[in-house]
C-alpha positions as CSV (number, residue, x, y, z in Angstrom):
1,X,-14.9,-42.3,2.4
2,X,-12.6,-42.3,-0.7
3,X,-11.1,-39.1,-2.3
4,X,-13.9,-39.0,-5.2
5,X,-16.6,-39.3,-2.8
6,X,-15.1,-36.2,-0.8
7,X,-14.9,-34.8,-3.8
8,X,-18.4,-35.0,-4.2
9,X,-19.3,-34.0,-1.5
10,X,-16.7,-30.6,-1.4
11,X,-18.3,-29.8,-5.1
12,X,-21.7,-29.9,-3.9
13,X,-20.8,-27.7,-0.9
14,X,-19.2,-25.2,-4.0
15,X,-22.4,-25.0,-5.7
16,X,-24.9,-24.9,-2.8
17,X,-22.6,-21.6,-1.8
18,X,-22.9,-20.4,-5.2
19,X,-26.4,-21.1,-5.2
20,X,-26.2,-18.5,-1.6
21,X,-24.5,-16.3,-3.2
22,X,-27.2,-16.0,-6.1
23,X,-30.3,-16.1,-4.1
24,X,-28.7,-13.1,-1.9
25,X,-28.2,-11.1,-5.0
26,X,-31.2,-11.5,-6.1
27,X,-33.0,-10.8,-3.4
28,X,-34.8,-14.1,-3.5
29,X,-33.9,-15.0,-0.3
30,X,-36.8,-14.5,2.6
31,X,-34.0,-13.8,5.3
32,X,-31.5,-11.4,5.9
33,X,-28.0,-13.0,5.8
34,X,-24.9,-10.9,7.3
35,X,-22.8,-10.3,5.1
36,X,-19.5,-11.8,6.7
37,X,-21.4,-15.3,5.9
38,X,-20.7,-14.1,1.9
39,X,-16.8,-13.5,2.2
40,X,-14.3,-15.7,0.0
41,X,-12.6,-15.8,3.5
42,X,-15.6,-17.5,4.9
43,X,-15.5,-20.1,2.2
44,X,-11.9,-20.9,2.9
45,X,-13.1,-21.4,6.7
46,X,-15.5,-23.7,5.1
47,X,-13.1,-25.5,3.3
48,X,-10.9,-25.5,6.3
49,X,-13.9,-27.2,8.7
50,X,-14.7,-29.7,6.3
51,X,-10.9,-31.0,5.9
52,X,-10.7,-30.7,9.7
53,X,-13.9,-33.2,10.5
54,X,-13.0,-36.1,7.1
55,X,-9.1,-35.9,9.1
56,X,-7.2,-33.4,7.4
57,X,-5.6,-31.6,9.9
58,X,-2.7,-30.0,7.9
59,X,-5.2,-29.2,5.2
60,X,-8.0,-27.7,7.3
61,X,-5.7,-25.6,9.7
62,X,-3.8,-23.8,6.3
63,X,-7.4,-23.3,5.3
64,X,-8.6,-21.9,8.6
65,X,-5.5,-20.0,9.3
């Protein structure tokens, strides 16, 4: 995978949170979410996991840690 598709791919995972974040707002969603899932710590976890699994270690640790 080359750095614009992982780009892709992180970009997408920004606005499907954001999306998240909207619906729970709202209300719109039929399910109720715990709130520790809508943390900006939790997105940096995120971020953290997916450098972790495409082979960043250094990356995903700072992110996890």
């Amino acid at each position: 995978m080359n750095s614009r598709d992982k780009r892709s791919v992180l970009g997408g995972l920004f606005i499907l949170i954001g999306i998240l974040f909207l619906l729970d707002n709202l209300r719109i969603l039929p399910v109720e979410i715990p709130y520790y899932f809508f943390t900006w710590q939790m997105v940096l976890v995120l971020i953290g996991i997916y450098q972790l699994l495409s082979g960043e270690t250094n990356g995903g640790l700072f992110f996890i840690v």
